[in-house]
C-alpha positions as CSV (number, residue, x, y, z in Angstrom):
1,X,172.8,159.1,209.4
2,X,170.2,157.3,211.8
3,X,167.0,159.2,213.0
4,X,169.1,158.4,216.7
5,X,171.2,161.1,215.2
6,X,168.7,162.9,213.7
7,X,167.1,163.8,216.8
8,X,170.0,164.4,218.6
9,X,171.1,166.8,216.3
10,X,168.0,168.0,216.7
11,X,168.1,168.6,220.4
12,X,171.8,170.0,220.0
13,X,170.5,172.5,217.8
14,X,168.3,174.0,220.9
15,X,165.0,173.4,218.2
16,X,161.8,172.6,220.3
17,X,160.2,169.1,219.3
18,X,156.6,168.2,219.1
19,X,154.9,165.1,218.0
20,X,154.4,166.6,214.6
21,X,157.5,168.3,213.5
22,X,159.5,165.7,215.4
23,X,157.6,162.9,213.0
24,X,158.1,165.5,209.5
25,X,161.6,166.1,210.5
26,X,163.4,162.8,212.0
27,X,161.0,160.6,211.3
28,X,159.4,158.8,214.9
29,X,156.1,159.4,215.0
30,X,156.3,158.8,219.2
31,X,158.4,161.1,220.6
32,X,157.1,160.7,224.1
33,X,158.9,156.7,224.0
34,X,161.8,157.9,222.1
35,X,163.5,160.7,223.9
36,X,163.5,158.8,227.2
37,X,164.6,155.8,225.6
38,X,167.4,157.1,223.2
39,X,168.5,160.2,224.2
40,X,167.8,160.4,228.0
41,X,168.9,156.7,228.6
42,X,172.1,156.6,226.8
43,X,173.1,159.6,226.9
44,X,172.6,160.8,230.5
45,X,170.5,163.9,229.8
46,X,167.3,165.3,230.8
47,X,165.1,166.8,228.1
48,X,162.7,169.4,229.3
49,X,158.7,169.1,229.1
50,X,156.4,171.7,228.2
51,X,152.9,170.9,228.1
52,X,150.9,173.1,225.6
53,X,147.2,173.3,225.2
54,X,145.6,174.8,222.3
55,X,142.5,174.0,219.4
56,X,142.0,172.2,216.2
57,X,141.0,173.8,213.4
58,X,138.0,172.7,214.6
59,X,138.0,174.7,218.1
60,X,138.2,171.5,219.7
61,X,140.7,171.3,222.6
62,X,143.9,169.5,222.0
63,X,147.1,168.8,224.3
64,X,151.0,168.2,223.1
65,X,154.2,168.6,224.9
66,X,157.0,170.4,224.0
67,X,160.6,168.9,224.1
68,X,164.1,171.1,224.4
69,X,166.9,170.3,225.4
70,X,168.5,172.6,227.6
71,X,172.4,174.0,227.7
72,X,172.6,173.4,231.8
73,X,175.2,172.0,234.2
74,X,173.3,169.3,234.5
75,X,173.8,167.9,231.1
76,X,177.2,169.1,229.9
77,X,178.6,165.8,229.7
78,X,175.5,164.0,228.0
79,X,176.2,167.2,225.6
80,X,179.3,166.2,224.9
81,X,178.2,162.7,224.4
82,X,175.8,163.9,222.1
83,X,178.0,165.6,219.7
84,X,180.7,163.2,219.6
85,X,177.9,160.2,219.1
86,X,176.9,162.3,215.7
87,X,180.5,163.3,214.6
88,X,181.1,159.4,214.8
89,X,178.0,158.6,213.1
90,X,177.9,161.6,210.2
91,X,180.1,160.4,207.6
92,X,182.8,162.9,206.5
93,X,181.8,162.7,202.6
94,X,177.7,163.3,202.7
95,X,176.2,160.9,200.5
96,X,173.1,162.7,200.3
97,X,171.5,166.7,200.5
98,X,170.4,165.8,204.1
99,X,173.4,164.3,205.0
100,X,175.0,167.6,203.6
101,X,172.9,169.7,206.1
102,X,173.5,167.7,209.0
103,X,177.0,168.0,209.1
104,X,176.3,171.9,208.2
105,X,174.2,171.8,211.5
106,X,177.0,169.3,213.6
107,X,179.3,172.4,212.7
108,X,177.2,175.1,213.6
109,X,176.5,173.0,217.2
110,X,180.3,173.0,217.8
111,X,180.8,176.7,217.4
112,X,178.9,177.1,220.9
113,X,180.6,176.4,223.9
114,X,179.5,173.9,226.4
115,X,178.9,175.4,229.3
């Protein structure tokens, strides 16, 4: 499995992205260039934006963005992209625990309708 797939599956699962749990997680550490550039782009879908503001540990002011990706109209068929890109690239035999997990998560994605 790619991180490609690893943030689409991701996105499939409804979880909401940041720059930190996206770069824990998957594994890009810029997910302001990514999304647009992998997901949006070839895939025909538009991500949602939150922008957050909150403090440091510090009490200094910070600024993220949130990223979703939501079940409209509007992106059913980048949706069904989406899961048929990571049925193609999740192998049917995981070679690994993550692996195992991701095509535990692929199937959980597929029990929800597309609407």
């Amino acid at each position: 499995m790619t991180a490609k797939c690893a943030l689409a599956l991701a996105l499939l699962e409804g979880r909401v992205l940041t720059v930190y749990n996206c770069m824990k997680e998957i594994g890009y550490s810029n997910i302001a260039r990514e999304i647009p550039r992998v997901i949006e782009k070839d895939f025909g879908v538009k991500v949602s934006r939150v922008p957050k503001e909150s403090t440091n540990r510090y009490g200094d002011p910070v600024k993220y963005t949130e990223y979703r990706l939501n079940v409209t109209e509007q992106n059913k068929e980048g949706r069904e992209k989406l899961i048929a890109y990571c049925k193609k690239e999740i192998d049917a035999i995981p070679k690994t625990n993550r692996q195992s997990k991701a095509v535990k998560a692929l199937k959980q994605v597929e029990m929800f309708p597309v609407v």
